[in-house]
C-alpha positions as CSV (number, residue, x, y, z in Angstrom):
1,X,0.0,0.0,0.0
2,X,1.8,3.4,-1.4
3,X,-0.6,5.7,1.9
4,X,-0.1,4.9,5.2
5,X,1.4,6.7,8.0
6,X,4.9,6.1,9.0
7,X,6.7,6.8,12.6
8,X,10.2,8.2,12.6
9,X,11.8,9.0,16.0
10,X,8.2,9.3,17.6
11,X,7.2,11.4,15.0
12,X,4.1,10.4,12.7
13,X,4.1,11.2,9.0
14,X,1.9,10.6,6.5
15,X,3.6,9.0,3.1
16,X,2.7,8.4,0.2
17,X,5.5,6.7,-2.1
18,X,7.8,6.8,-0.3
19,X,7.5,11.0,0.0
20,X,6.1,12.8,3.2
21,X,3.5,14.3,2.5
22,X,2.0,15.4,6.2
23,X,3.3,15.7,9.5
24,X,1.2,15.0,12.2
25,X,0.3,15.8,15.6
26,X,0.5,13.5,18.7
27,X,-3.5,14.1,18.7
28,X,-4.5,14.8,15.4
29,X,-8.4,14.8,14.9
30,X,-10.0,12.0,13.6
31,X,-12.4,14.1,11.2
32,X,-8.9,15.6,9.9
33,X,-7.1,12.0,9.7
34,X,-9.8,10.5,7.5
35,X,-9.5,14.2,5.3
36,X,-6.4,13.2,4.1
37,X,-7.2,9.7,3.2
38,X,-9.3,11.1,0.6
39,X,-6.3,13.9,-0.3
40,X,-3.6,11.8,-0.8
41,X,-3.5,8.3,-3.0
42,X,-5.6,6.5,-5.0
43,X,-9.4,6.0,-4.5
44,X,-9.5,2.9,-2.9
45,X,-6.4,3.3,-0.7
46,X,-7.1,4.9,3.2
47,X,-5.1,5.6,6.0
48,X,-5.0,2.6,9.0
49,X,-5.4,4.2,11.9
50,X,-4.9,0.8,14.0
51,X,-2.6,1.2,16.7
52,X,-0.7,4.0,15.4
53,X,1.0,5.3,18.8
54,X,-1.7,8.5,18.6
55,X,-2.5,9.7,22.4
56,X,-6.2,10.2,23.2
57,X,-6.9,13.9,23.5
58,X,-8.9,13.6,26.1
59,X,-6.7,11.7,29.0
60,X,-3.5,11.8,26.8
61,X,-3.1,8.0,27.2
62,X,-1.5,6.2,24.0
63,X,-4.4,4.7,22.2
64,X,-3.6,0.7,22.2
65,X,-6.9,-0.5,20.7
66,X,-10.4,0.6,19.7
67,X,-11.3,4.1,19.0
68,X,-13.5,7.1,18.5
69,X,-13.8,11.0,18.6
70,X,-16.2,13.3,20.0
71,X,-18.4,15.9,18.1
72,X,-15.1,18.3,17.7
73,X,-13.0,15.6,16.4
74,X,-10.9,14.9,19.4
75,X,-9.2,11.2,18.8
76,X,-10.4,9.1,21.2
77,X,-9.1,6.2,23.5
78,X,-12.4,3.7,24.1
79,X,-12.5,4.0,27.8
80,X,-13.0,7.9,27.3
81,X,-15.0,7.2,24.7
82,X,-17.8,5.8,26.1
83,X,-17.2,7.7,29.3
84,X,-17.7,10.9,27.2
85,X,-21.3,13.0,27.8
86,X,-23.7,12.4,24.4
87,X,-23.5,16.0,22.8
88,X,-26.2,17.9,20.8
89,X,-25.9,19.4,17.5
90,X,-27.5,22.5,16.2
91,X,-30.5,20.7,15.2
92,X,-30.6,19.3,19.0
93,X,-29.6,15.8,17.8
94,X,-27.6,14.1,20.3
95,X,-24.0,12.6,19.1
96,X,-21.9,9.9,21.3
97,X,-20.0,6.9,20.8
98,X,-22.0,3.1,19.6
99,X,-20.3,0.7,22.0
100,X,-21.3,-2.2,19.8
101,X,-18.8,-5.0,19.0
102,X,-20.8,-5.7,15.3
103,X,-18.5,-5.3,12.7
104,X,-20.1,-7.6,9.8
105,X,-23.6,-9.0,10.0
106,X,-25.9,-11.6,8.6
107,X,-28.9,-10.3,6.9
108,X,-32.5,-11.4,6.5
109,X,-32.6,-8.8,3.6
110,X,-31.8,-11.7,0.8
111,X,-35.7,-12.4,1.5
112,X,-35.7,-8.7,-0.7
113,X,-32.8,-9.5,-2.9
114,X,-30.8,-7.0,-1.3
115,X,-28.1,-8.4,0.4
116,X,-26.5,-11.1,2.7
117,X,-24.5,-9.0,5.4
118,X,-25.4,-5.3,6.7
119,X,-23.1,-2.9,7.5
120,X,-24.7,0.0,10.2
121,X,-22.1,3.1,10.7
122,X,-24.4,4.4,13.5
123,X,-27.0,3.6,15.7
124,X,-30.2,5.9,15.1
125,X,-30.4,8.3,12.2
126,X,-30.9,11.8,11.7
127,X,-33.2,11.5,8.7
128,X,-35.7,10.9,11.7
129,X,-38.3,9.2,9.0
130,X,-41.8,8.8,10.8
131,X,-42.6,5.8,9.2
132,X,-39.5,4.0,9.6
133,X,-39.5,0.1,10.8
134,X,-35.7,0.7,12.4
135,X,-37.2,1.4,15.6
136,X,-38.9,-1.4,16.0
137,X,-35.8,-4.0,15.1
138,X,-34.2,-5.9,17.9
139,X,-31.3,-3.2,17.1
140,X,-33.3,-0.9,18.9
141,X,-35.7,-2.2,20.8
142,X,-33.5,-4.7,22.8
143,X,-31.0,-1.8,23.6
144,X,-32.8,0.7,25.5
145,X,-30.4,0.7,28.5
146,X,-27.2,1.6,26.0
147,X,-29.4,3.9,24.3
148,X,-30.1,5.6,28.0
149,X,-27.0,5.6,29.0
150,X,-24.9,6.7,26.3
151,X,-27.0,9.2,24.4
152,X,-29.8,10.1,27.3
153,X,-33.1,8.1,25.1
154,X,-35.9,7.1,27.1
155,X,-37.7,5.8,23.9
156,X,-35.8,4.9,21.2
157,X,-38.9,5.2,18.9
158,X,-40.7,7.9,20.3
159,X,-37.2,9.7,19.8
160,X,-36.1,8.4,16.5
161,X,-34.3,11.0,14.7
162,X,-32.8,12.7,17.6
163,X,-29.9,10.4,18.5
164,X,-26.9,9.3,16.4
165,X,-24.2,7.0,18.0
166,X,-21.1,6.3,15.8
167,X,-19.2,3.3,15.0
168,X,-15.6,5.7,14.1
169,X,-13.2,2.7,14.1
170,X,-15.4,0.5,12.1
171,X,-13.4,0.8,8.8
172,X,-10.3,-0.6,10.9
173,X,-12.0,-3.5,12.4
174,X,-13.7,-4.5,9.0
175,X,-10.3,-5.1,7.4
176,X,-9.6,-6.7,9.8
177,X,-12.7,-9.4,10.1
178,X,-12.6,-9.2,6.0
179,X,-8.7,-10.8,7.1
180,X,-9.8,-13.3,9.6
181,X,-13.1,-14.2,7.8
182,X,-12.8,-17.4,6.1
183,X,-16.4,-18.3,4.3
184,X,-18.6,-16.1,3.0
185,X,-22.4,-16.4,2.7
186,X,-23.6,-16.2,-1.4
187,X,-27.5,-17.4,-1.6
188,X,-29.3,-17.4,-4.9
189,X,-31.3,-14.4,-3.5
190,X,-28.6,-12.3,-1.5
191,X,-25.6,-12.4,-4.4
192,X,-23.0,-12.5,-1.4
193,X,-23.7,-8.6,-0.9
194,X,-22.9,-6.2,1.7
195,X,-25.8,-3.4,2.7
196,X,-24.8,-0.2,4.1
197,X,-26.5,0.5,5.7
198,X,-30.4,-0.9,6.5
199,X,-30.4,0.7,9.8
200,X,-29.3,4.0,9.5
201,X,-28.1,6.7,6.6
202,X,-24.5,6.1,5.7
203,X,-24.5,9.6,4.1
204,X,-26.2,11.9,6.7
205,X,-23.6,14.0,7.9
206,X,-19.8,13.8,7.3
207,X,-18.7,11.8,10.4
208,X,-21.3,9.0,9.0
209,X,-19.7,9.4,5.3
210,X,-16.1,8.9,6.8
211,X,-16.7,6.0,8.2
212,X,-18.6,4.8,5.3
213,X,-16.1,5.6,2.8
214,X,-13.5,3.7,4.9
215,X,-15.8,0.2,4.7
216,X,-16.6,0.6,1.1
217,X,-13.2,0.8,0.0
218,X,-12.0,-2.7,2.6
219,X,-15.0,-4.2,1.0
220,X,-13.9,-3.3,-2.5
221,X,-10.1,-4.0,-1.9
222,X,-11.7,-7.7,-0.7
223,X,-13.7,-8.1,-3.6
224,X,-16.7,-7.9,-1.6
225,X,-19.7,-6.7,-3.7
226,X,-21.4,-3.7,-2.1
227,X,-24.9,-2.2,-2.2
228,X,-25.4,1.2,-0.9
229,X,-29.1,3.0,0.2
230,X,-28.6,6.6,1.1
231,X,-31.1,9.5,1.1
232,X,-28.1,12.0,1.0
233,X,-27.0,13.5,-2.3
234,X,-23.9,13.8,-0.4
235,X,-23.2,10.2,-1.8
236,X,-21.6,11.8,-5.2
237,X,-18.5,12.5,-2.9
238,X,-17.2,9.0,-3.0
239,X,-17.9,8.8,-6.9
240,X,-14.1,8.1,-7.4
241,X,-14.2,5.0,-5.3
242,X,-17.5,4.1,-7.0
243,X,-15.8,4.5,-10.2
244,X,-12.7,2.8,-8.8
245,X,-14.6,-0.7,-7.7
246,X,-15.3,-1.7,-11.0
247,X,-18.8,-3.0,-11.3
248,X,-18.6,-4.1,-7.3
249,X,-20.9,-1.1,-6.1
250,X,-23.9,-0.4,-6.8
251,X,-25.6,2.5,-5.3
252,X,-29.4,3.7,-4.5
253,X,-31.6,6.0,-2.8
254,X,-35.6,5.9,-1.4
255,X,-37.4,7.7,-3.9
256,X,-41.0,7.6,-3.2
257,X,-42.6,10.6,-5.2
258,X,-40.9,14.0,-6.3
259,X,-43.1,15.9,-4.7
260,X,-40.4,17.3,-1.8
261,X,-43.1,19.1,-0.1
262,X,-45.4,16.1,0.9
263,X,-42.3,13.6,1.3
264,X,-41.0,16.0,4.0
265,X,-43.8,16.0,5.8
266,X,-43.1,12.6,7.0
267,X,-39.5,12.3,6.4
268,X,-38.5,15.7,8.4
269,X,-34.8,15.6,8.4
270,X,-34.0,13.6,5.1
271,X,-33.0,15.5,1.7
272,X,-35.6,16.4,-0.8
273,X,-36.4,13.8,-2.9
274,X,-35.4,15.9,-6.1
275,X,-31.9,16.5,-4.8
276,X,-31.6,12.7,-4.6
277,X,-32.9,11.9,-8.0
278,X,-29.9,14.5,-9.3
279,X,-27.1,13.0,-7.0
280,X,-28.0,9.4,-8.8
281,X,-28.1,10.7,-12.0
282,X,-24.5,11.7,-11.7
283,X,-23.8,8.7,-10.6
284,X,-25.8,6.5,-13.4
285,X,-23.5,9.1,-16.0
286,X,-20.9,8.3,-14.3
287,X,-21.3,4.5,-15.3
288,X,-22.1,3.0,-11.7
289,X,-25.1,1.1,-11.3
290,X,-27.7,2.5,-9.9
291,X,-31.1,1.3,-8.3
292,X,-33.9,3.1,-6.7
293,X,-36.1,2.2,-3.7
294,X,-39.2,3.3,-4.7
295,X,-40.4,3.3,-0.8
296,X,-42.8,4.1,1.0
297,X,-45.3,4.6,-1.9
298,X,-48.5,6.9,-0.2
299,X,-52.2,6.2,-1.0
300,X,-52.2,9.4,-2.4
301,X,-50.3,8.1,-5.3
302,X,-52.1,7.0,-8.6
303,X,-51.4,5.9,-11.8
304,X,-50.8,8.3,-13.7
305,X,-48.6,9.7,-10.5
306,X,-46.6,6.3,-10.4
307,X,-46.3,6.1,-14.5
308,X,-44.7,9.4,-14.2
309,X,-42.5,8.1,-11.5
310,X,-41.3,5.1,-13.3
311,X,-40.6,7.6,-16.5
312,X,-38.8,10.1,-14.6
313,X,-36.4,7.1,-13.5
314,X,-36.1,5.6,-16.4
315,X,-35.2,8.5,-18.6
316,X,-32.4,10.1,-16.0
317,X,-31.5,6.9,-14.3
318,X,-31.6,3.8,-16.3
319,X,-31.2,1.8,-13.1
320,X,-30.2,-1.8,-12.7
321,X,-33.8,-2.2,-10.9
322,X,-36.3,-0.3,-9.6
323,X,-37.7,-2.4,-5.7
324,X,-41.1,-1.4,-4.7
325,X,-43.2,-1.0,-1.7
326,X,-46.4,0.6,-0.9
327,X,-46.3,1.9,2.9
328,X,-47.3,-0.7,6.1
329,X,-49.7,0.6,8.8
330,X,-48.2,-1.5,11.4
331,X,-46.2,-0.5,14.6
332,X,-46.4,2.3,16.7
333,X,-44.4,4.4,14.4
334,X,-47.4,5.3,12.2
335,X,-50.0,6.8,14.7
336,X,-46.5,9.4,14.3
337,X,-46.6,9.3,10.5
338,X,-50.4,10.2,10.1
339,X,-49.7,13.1,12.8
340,X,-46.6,14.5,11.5
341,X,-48.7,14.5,7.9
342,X,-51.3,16.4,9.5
343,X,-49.0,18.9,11.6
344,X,-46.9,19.6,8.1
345,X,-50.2,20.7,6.5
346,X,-50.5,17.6,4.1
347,X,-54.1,17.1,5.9
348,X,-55.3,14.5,2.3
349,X,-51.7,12.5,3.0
350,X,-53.3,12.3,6.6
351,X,-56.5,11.1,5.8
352,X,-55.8,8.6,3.8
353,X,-52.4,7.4,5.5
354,X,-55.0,7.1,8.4
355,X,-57.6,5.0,6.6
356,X,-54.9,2.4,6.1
357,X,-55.4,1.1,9.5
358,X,-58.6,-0.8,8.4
359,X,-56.7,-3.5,7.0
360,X,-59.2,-4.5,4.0
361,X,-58.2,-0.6,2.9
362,X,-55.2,-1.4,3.4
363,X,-55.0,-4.4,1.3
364,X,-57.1,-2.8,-1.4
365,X,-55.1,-0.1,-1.8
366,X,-51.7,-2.2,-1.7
367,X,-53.1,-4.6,-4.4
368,X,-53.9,-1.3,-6.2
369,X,-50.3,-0.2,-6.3
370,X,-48.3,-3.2,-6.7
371,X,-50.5,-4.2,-9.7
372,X,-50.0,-0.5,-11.4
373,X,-46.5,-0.9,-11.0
374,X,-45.9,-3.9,-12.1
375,X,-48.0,-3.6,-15.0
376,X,-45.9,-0.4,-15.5
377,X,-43.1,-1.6,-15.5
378,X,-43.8,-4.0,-18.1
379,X,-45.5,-1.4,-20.4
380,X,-42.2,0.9,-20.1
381,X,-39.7,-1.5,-20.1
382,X,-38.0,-1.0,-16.4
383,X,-36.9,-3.2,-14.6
384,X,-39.3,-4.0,-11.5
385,X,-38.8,-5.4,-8.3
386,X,-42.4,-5.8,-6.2
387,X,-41.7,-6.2,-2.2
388,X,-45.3,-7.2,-1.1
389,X,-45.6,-7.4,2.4
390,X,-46.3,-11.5,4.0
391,X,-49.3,-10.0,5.8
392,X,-50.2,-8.9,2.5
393,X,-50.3,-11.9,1.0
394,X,-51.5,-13.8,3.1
395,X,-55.0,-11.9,3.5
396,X,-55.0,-10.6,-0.4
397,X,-58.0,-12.9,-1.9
398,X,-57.3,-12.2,-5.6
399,X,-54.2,-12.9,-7.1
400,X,-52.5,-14.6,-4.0
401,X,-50.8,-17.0,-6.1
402,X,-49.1,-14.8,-7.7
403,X,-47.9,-11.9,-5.1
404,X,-46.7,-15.4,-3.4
405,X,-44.1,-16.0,-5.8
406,X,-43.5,-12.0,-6.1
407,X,-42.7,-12.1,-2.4
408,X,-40.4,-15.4,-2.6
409,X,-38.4,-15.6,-5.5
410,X,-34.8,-15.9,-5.3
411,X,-34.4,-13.7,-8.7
412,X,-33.9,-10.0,-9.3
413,X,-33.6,-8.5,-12.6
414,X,-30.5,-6.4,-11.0
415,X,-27.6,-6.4,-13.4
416,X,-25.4,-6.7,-10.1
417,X,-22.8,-7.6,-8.5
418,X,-21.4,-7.1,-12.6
419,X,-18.4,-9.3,-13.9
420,X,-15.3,-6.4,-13.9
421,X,-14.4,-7.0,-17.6
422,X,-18.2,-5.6,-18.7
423,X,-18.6,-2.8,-15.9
């Protein structure tokens, strides 16, 4: 590797071919560390910040092990890492360290074609979507006393969106794992793929991107295929190591209508959908694959609406795939959607989000949508991906059959992971 940091007399350098091309502090910042990974090299090339002899800036102790930073980007040792108060950002979001030991997980996601391993860079997310099924996850919901006691939650659904614990050292022990790790799950209907992130937006802020950036390239440089889901058009960043992978990442965002007034009524701290739609056209041009998540469609959505949808991707996308999902009434979390609908003004949104908790309207109106875009997709030529729900299915009376086999099968017509010598 031609990047890495060097140590000469107790001093630490960073080179790159043999030439200095940084001096560094005893406590540089972590924020400023990762910096100069992207600076210097080549796009899939990072600085290992493993045991590097940096003291913690907070106790001055040599950092031997783990580590993280606080909100300033103070290098942290772990021990005053997670003895280090949660603090809160400008939009009152609280930021602290994730204590987790989960590096590389196994995924239930290849029942959607998606993946066979997650990737989470943070626990909670910013984009603080009302409808969001995170929340309700063992990820959460099993963790309340970590969540209390690092970051202050009493409710880690009630209070989705306004706590964000990092995983900072994650790129470091993924290369490490990627080492060590001997077999490696490939089903029919998960392609041996890694998600980052299904839990949380890898993209939100830079501290999240980072980290990110540092586990897409490990995965790449271990010719691990990679599928990413950001609503951040902050993702165009990292378009060199896109570029770079060679047909081993594929990138997407949740695009549920262009309309960024009603999707921010119930996605309050995410990006407008319009500025999403533009970061993956750049990325599409680019010549990465790209897919969309065309999720949480509302049940003010029809036809004609979702034809226009499907259009609109096709003609600045031409993704790989296009998954979709009407919305789900169940869980606590959308008593929260239908009310932040109604507070944001979108009072029609409301009413009908709120009419999907009879469950015959909700299966009416589901059938309604997953019919119009499959049938769409057919008519334009896209490639369509249906996610009907197993409640769904199993109360639908016509067609059961056949959303069934929509809901099981092992297939996707995603042109991914892609051979490198067509990509």
């Amino acid at each position: 590797m031609s990047l890495r940091i060097a140590t000469d007399n107790g001093t630490r350098k960073i080179q790159y071919e043999n030439t200095v091309v940084e001096s560094l502090d005893q406590s540089p910042k972590l924020n400023h560390l990762r910096d100069h990974s992207r600076n210097y090299g080549q796009p899939l090339e990072r600085l290992d910040l493993w045991k590097k002899q940096f003291s913690c800036g907070q106790c001055g102790d040599e950092i031997e092990g783990r580590f993280s930073s606080n909100p300033t980007g103070e290098l942290l040792c772990w021990d005053c890492s997670l003895k280090t108060d949660a603090e809160n950002d400008s939009r009152g979001v609280s930021h602290t360290t994730d204590p987790t030991k989960a590096v590389l997980s196994n995924s239930s996601l290849h029942h959607k074609n998606l993946c066979n391993y997650v990737i989470n860079v943070a626990t909670g997310c910013s984009h603080g979507c009302k409808f969001c099924y995170v929340p309700s996850t063992p990820n959460i919901k099993t963790r309340g006393e970590m969540l209390e006691e690092q970051a202050g939650v009493d409710d880690g659904q009630r209070e989705w969106g306004s706590y964000l614990l990092y995983r900072d050292d994650l790129p470091e022990r993924l290369a490490r794992k990627l080492e060590r790790k001997q077999k490696w799950e490939h089903t029919e209907d998960g392609r041996g793929v890694v998600m980052i992130s299904s839990g949380t937006d890898c993209y939100q802020d830079r501290r999240a991107a980072q980290i990110t950036r540092g586990c897409v390239i490990e995965l790449v440089k271990h010719e691990k295929p990679v599928r990413i889901l950001t609503r951040s058009p902050a993702v165009v960043r990292d378009l060199d190591v896109f570029k770079a992978a060679n047909g081993l990442v594929t990138v997407g965002s949740s695009i549920p209508c262009l309309d960024d007034d009603v999707v921010r009524a119930i996605e309050p701290g995410a990006p407008a959908p319009s500025t999403r739609l533009n970061a993956l056209e750049e990325i599409s041009n680019a010549g990465v694959p790209v897919y969309v998540s065309m999720s949480p469609t509302y049940p003010t959505q029809g036809r004609d609406d979702l034809r226009k949808l499907l259009k609109t991707f096709k003609k600045r996308l031409d993704p790989d795939v296009v998954f979709h999902e009407p919305i789900n009434p169940r869980g606590g979390n959308f008593d929260m959607t239908v009310q932040a609908a109604r507070e944001a003004g979108q009072n029609e949104l409301a009413e009908e989000l709120e009419s999907l908790q009879n469950r015959e309207q909700w299966i009416k109106y589901s059938k309604r949508q997953l019919t119009a875009v499959e049938e769409l997709g057919e008519e334009l030529n896209i490639p369509v991906h249906l996610w009907p729900d197993k409640q769904f299915v199993k109360h639908v009376s016509d067609r059961q059959d056949h959303f069934r086999r929509e809901m099981e099968k092992k297939e996707s017509p995603e042109d991914y992971p892609r051979p490198p010598a067509s990509a």
